[in-house]
N, C-alpha and C positions, 0 to 999 in steps of 0.2 A: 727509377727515380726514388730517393729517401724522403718519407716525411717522417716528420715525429709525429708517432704515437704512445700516447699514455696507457700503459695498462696496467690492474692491479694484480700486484702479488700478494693473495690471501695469506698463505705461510714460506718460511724458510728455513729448511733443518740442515744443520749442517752433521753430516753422518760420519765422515774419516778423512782424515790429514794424514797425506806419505810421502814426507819431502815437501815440494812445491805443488801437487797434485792435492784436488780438494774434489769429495764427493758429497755430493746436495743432493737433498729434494727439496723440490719447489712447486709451493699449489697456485696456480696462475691463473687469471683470467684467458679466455678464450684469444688467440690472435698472437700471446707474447710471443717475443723471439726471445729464446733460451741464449744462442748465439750472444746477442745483443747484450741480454742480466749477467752475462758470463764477462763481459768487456768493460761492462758499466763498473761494475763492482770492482775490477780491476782497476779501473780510472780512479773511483774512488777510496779505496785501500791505498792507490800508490806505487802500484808495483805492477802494476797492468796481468792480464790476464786472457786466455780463450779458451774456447771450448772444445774438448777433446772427443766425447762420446756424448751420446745424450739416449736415454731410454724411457720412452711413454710408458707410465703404469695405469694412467685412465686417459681418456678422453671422451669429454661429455657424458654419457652413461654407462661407457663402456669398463672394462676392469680388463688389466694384464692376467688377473685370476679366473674371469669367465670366457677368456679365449681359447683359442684350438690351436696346435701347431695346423701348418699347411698337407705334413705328412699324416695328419688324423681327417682331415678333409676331404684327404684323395681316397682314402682307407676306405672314409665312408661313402665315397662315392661308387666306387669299386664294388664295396656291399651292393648299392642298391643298384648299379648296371648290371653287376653279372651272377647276383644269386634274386636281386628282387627285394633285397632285404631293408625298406628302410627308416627302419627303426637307430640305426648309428647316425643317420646323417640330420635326423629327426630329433637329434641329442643333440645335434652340433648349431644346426641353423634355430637363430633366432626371429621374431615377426618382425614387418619393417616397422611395427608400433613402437617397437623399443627405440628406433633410432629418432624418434621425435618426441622422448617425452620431456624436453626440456624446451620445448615452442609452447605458446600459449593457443591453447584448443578451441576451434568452433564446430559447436556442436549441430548439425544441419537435420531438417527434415526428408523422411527416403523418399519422398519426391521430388528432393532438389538435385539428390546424386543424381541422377543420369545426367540430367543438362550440368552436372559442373565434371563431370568424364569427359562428357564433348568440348570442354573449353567455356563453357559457359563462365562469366564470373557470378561470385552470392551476392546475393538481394537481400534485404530485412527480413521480408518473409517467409525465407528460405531457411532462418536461425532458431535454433531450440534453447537453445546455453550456449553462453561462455562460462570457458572454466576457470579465467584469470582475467581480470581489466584490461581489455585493448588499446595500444597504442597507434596512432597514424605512423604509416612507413613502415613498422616491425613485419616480419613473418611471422605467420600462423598455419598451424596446420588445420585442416579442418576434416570433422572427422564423422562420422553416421553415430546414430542411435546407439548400435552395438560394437562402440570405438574400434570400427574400422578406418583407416590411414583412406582417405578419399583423396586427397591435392593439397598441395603446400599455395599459400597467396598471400598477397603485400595487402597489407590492412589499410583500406582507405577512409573509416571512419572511427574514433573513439566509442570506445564502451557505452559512456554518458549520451553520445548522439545515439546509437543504434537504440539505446531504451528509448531514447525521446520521441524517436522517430517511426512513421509506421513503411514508410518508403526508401527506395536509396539502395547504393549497391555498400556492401559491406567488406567485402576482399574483391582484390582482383587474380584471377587463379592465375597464378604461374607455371605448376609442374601437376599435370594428376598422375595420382598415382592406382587409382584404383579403374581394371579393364571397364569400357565402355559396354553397356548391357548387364553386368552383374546387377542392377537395382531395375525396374522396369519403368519404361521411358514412360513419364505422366506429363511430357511439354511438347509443345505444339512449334513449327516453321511456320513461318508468315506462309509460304504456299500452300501449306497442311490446311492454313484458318479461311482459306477462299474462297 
């Protein structure tokens, strides 16, 4: 099913013309269909148009510059299966922190991480900082003291409420990401309280 969606195109450079062949970059918001700005602009030039190749040089945080071939990955794996060695692969992998520093951050107390490993959702007073104004409905990552990646959750209260307020749940977790027991369990099961 097509809907229309709007999305922005921050820049558009147009790099070389060869014949009827045209190579662009284009800095786009999250979601564009490249396909699609390739047909559009066709439509509207007049001459129609599609898209031939298409090559990512970033996405989100990532760079085409700070990646690895697949045959340097295996190399380094190799290293560390069969000499020990893992200093190469230690080059190559990045922490999964990196792949969320474009979510807006909640900062939690290390007594709240165990219960949000087991599924728990956060509470008020489970919150330290935020590192950006919360919106209702956005993802957040939320993250320990010493910005460790704990669970990705849907924001169920504003910024302005969570200050106002001393109760309340604050995210609901969606994905955790940090093992159950790395922080030490400080919450109690109703059968525990009996």
């Amino acid at each position: 099913k097509r809907q229309l969606r709007k999305r922005e195109i921050y820049s558009l450079e147009l790099l070389e013309v060869d014949g009827q062949s045209v190579l662009f970059r284009v800095v786009c918001q999250a979601g564009t269909y490249i396909r699609k700005l390739c047909h559009d602009l066709g439509e509207a030039i007049g001459c129609g148009a599609h898209m031939r190749e298409l090559r990512r040089t970033r996405t989100g945080p990532f760079a085409e510059d700070t990646a690895c071939s697949l045959y340097d990955l295996v190399d380094a794996f190799s290293f560390w299966k069969e000499q020990d060695d893992l200093e190469p692969l230690l080059r190559i992998l990045r922490p999964m922190e990196d792949a969320l520093t474009l979510l807006p951050k909640i900062y939690i107390r290390d007594s709240a991480i165990d219960a949000i490993c087991h599924g728990a959702d956060l509470a008020i007073p489970g919150v330290l900082r935020l590192e950006v104004p919360l919106k209702c409905e956005e993802m957040a990552a939320i993250f320990s003291q010493k910005s460790e990646a704990v669970a990705l959750g849907k924001v169920l209260m504003s910024s302005e409420e969570i200050l106002e307020k001393d109760h309340g749940l604050v995210c609901k977790t969606q994905r955790v990401l940090m093992s159950e027991g790395t922080y030490p369990r400080s919450w109690r099961t109703r059968s525990q309280e009996g």
